[in-house]
C-alpha positions as CSV (number, residue, x, y, z in Angstrom):
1,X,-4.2,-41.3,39.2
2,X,-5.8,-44.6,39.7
3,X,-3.7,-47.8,39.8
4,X,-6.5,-49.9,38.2
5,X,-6.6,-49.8,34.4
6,X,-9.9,-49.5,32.5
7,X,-11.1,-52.1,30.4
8,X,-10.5,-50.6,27.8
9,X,-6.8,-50.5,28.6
10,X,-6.6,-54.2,29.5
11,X,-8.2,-54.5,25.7
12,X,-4.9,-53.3,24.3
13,X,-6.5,-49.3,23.8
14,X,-3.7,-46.8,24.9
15,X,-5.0,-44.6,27.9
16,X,-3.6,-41.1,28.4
17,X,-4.4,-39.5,31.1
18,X,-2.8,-36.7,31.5
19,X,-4.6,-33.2,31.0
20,X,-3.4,-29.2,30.7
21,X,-0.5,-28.2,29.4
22,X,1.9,-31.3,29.5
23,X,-0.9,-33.6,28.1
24,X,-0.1,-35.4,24.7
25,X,-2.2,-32.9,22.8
26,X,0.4,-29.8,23.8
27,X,3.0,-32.0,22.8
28,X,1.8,-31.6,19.3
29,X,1.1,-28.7,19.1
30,X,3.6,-26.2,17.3
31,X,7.1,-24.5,18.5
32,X,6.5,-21.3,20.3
33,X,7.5,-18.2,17.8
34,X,8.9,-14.7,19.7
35,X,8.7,-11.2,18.1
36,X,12.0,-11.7,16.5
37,X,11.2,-14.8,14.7
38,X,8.0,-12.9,14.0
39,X,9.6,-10.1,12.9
40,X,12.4,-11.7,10.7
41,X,10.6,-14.8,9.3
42,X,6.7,-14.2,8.7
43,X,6.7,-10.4,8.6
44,X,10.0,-10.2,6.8
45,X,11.1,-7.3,8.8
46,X,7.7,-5.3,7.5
47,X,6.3,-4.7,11.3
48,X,8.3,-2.8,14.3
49,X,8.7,-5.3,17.0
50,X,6.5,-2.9,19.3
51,X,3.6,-3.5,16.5
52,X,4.0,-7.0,16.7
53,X,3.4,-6.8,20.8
54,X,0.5,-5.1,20.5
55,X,-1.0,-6.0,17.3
56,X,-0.1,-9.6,16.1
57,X,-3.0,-12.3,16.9
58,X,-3.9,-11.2,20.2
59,X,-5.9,-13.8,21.0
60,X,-3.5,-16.4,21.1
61,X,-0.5,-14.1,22.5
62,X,1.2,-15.9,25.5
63,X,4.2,-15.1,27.5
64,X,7.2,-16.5,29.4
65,X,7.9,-14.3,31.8
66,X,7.5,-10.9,30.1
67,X,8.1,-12.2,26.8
68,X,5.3,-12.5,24.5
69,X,5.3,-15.4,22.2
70,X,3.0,-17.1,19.7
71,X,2.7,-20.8,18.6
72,X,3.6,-21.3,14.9
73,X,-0.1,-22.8,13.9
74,X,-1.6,-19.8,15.1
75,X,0.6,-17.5,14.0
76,X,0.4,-18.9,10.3
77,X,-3.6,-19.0,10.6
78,X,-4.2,-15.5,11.5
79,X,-1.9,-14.3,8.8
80,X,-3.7,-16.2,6.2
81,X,-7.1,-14.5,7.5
82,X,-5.7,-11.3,7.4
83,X,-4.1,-10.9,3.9
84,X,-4.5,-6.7,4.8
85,X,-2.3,-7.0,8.4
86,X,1.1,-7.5,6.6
């Protein structure tokens, strides 16, 4: 990080520069959902947790540790483009 501030930082303009996953933007993104909450809350308990592992939005399936989790904006938009999954 550099210790001299860009102009347009002197100007008053807020600089952030930060970047990956503890930048500004990840901070607003949503909370992180497991298969329980997944289970539970948006499928109402329709869905096995093992069908939730291997089926729910796999493209934005992450994990901690060995623990798969979703973030809620995802989880929310593939279920409204989906209306047959549920």
């Amino acid at each position: 990080m550099s210790l001299t501030q860009s102009k347009g930082a002197r100007n008053g303009a807020k600089e952030d520069r930060l970047t990956g996953p503890f930048s500004n933007q990840a901070a607003r993104r949503s909370r992180p959902l497991f298969v329980p909450e997944i289970r539970d809350g948006l499928l109402a308990g329709r869905k096995s947790a093992k069908w939730i592992r291997n089926n729910f939005d796999p493209e934005h399936k992450h994990y901690l540790g060995r623990e798969p989790y979703w973030l809620e904006d995802d989880a929310y938009r593939w279920l409204e483009s989906r209306p047959g999954a549920v």
